[in-house]
N, CA, C and O atoms as a GROMACS GRO file, in nm:
protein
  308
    1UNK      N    1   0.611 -29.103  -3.177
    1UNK     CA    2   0.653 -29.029  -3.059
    1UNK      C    3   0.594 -29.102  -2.938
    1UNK      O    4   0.476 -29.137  -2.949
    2UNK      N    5   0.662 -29.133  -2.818
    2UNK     CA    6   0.631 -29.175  -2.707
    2UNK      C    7   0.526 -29.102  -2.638
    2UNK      O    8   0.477 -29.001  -2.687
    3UNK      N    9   0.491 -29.148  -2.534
    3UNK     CA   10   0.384 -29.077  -2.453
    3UNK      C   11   0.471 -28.982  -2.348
    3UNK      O   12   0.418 -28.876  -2.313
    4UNK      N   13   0.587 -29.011  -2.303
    4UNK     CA   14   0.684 -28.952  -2.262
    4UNK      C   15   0.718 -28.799  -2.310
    4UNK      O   16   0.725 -28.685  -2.264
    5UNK      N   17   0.735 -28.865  -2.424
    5UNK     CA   18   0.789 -28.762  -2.538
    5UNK      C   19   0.695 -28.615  -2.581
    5UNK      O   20   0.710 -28.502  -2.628
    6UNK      N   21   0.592 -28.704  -2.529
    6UNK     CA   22   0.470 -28.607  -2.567
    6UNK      C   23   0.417 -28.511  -2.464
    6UNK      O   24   0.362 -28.402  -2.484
    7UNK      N   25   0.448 -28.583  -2.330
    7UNK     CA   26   0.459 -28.479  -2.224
    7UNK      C   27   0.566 -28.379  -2.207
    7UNK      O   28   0.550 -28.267  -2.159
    8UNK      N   29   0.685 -28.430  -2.254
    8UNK     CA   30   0.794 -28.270  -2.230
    8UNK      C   31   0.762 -28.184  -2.301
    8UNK      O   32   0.755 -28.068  -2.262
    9UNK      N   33   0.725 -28.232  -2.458
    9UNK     CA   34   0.715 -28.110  -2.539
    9UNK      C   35   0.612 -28.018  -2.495
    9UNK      O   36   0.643 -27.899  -2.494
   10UNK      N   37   0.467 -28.059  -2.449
   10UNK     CA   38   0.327 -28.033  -2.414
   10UNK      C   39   0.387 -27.910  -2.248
   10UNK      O   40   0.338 -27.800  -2.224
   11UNK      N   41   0.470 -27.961  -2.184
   11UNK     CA   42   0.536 -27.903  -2.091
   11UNK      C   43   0.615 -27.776  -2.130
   11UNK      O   44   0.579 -27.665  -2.090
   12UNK      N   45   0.696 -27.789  -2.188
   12UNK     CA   46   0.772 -27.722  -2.254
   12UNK      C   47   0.722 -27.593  -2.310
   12UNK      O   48   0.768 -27.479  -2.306
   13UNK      N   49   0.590 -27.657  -2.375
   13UNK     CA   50   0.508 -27.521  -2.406
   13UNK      C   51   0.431 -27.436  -2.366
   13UNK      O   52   0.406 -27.319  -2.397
   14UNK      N   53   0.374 -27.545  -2.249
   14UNK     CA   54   0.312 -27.459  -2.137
   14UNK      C   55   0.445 -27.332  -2.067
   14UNK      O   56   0.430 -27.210  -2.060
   15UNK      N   57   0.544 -27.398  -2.033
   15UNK     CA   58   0.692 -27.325  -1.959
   15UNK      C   59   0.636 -27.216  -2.054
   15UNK      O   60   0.547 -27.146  -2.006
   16UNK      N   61   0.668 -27.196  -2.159
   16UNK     CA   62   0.710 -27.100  -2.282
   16UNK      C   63   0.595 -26.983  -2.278
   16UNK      O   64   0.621 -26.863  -2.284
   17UNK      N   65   0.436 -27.050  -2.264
   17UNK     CA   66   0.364 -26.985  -2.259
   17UNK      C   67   0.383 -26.940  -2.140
   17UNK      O   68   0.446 -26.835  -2.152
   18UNK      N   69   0.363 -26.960  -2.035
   18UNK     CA   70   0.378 -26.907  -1.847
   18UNK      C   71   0.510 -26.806  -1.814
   18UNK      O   72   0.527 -26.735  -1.715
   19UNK      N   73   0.603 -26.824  -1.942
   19UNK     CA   74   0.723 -26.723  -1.934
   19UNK      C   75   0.662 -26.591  -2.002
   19UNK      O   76   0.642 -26.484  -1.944
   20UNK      N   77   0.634 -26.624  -2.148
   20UNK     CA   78   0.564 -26.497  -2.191
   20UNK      C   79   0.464 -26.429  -2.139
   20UNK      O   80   0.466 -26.310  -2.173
   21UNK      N   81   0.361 -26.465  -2.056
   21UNK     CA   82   0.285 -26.411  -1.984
   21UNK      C   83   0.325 -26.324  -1.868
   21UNK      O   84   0.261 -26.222  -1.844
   22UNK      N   85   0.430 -26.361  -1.794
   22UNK     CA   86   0.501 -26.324  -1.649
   22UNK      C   87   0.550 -26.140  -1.763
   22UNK      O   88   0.521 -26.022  -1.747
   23UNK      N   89   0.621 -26.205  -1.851
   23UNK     CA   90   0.700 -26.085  -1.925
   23UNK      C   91   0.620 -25.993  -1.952
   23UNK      O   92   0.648 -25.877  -1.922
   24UNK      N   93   0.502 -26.028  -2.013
   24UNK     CA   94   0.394 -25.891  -2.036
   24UNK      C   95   0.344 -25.833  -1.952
   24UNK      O   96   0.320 -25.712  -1.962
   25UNK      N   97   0.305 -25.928  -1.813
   25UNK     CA   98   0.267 -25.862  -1.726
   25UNK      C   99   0.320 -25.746  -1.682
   25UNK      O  100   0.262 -25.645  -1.644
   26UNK      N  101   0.463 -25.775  -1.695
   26UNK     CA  102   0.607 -25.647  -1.636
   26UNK      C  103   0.585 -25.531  -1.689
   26UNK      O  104   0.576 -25.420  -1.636
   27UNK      N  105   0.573 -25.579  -1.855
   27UNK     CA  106   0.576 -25.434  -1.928
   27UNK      C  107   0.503 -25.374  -1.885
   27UNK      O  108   0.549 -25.271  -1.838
   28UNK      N  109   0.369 -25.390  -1.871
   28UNK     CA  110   0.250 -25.352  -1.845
   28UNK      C  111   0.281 -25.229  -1.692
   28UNK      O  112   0.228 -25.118  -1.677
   29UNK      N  113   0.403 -25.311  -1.580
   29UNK     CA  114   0.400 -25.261  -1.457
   29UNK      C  115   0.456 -25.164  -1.487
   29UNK      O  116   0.415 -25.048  -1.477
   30UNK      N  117   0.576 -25.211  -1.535
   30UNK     CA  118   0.644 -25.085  -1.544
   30UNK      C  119   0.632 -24.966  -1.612
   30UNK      O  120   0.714 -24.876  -1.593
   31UNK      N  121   0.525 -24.954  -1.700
   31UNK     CA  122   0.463 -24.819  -1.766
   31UNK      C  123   0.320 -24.782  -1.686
   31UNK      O  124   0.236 -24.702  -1.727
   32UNK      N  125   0.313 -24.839  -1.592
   32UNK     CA  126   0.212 -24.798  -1.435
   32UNK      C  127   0.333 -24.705  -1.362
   32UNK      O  128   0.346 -24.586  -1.333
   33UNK      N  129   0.390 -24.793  -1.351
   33UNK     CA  130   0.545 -24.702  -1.220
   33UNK      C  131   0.577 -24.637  -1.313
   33UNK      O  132   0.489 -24.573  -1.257
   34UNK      N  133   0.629 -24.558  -1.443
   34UNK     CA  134   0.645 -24.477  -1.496
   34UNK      C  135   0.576 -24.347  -1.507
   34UNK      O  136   0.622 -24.233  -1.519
   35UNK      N  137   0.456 -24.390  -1.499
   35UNK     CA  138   0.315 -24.311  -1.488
   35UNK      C  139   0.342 -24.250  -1.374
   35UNK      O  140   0.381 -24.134  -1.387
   36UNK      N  141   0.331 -24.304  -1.229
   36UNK     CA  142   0.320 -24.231  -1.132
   36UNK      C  143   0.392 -24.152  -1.054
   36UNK      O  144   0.369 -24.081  -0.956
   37UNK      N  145   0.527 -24.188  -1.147
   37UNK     CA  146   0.665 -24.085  -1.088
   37UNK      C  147   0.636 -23.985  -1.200
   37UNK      O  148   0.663 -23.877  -1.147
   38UNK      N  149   0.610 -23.969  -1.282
   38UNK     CA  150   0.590 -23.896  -1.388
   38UNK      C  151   0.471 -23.788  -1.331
   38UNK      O  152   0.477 -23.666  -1.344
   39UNK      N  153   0.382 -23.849  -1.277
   39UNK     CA  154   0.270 -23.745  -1.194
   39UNK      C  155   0.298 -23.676  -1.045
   39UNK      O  156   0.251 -23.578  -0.987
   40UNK      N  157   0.411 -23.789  -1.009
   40UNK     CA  158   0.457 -23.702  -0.912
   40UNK      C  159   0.552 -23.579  -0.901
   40UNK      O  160   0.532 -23.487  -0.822
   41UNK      N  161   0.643 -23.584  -0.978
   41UNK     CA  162   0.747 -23.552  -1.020
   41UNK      C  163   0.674 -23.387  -1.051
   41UNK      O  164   0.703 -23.274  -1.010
   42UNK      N  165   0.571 -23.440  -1.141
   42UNK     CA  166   0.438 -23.286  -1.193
   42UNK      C  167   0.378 -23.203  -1.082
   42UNK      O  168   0.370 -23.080  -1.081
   43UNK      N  169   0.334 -23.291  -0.984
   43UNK     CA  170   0.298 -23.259  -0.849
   43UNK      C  171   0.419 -23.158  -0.790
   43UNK      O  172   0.421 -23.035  -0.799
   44UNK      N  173   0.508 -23.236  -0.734
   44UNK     CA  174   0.649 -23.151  -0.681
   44UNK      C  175   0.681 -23.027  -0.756
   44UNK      O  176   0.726 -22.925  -0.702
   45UNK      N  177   0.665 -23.035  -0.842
   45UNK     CA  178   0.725 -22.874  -0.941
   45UNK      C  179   0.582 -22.785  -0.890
   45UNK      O  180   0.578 -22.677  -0.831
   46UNK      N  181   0.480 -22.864  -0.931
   46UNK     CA  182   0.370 -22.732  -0.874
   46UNK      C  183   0.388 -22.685  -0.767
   46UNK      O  184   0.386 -22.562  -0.762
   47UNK      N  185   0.409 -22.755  -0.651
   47UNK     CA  186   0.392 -22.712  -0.529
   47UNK      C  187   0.534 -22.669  -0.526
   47UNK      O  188   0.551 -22.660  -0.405
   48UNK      N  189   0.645 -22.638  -0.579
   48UNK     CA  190   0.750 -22.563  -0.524
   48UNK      C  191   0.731 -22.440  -0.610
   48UNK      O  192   0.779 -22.338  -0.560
   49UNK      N  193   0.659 -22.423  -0.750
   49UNK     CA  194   0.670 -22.307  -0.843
   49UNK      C  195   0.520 -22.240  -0.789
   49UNK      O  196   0.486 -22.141  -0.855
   50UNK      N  197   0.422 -22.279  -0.676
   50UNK     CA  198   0.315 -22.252  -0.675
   50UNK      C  199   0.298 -22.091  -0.679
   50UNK      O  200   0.195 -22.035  -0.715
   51UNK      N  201   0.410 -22.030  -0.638
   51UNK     CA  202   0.354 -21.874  -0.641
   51UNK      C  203   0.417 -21.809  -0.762
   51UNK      O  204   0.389 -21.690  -0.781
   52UNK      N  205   0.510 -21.879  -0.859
   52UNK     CA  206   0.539 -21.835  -1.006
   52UNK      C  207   0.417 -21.831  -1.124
   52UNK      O  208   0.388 -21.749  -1.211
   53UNK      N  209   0.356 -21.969  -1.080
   53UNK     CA  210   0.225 -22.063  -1.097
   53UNK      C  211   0.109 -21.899  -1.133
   53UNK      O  212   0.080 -21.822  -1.224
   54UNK      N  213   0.081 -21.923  -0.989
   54UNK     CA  214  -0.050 -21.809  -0.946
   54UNK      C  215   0.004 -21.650  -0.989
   54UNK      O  216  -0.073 -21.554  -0.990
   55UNK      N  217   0.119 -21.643  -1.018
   55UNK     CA  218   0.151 -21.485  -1.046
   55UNK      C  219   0.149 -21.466  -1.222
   55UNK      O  220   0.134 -21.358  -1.280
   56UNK      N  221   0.170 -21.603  -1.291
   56UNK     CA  222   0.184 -21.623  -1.464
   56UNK      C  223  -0.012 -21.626  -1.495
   56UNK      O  224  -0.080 -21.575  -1.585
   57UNK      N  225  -0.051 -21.710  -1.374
   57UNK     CA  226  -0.216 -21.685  -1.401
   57UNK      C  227  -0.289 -21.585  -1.356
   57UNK      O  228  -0.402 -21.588  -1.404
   58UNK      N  229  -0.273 -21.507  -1.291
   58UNK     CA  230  -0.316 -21.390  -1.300
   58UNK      C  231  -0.304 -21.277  -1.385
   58UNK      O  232  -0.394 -21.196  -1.406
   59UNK      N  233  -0.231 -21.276  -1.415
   59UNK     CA  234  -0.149 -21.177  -1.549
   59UNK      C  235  -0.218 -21.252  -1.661
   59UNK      O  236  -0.318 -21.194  -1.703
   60UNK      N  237  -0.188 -21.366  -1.719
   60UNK     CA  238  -0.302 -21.409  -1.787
   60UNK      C  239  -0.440 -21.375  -1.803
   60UNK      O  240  -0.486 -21.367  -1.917
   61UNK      N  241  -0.522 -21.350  -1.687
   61UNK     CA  242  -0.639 -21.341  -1.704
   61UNK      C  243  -0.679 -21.250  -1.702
   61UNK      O  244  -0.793 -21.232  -1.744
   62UNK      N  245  -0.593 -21.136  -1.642
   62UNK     CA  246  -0.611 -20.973  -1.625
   62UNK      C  247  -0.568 -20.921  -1.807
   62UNK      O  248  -0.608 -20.823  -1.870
   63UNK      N  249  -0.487 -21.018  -1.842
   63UNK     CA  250  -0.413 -21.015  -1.981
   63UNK      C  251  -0.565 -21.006  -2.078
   63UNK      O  252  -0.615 -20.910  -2.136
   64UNK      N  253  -0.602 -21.122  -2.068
   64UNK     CA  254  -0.752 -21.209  -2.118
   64UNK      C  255  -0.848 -21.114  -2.117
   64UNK      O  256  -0.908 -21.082  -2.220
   65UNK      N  257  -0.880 -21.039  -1.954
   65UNK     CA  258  -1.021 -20.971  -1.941
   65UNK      C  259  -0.960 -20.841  -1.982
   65UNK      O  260  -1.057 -20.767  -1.998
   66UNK      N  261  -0.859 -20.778  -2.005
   66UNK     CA  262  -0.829 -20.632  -2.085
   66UNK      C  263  -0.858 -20.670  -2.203
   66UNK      O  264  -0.911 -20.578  -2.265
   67UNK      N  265  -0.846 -20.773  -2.268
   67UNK     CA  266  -0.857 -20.768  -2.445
   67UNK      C  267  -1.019 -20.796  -2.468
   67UNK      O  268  -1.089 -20.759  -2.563
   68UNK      N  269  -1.056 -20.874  -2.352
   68UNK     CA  270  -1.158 -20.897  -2.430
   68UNK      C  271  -1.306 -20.726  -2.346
   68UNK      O  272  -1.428 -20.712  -2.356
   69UNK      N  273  -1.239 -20.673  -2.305
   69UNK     CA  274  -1.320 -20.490  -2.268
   69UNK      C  275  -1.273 -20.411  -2.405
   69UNK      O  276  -1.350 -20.343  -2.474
   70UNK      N  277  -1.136 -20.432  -2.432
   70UNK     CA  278  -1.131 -20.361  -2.557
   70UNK      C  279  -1.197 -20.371  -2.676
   70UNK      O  280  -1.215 -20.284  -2.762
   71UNK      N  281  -1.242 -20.526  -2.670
   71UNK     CA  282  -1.301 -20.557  -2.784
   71UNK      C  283  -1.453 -20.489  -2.770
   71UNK      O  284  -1.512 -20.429  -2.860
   72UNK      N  285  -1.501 -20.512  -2.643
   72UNK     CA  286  -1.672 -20.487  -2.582
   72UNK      C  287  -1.678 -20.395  -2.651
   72UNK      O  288  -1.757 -20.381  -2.744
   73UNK      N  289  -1.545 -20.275  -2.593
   73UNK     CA  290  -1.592 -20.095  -2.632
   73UNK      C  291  -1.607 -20.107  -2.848
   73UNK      O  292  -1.702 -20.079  -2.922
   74UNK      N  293  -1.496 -20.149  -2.872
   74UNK     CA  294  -1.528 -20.111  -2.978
   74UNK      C  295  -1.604 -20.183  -3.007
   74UNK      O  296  -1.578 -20.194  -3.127
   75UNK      N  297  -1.705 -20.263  -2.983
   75UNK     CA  298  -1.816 -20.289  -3.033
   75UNK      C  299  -1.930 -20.210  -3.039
   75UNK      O  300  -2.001 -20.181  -3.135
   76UNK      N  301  -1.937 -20.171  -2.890
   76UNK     CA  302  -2.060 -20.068  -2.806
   76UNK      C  303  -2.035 -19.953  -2.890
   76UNK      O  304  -2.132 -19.910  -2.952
   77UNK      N  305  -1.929 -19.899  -2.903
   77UNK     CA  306  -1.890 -19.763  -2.990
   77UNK      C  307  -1.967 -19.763  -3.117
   77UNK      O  308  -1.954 -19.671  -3.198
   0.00000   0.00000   0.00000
């Protein structure tokens, strides 16, 4: 093999390697930008459902602190 010969291929592979690298990098971005529309997107629903939000958690916890007095009494009993 030439000395010629030996630089395209040596080139060639560098190209090959410097392509695959660029490509992973992407994947990598684009499941970042996936991420943050995905948190935004979470964001926006809270703040438009915020008083469905605060009215399902309250009832919850009024839900929560009745069961757990019922339990107190029949204990104390």
């Amino acid at each position: 093999m030439s000395k010629l010969d030996a630089m395209v291929v040596s080139g060639k592979i560098k190209a090959q390697k410097g392509i695959e690298r660029l490509m992973s990098k992407k994947a990598g971005d684009s499941q970042i930008v996936v991420a943050l529309v995905l948190i935004a997107v979470a964001v926006g629903l809270c703040i438009i459902f915020r008083n469905e939000i605060n009215t399902i958690m309250k009832n919850l916890i009024n839900t929560i602190t009745a069961t757990i007095n019922d339990l107190a009494k029949g204990v104390v009993e």
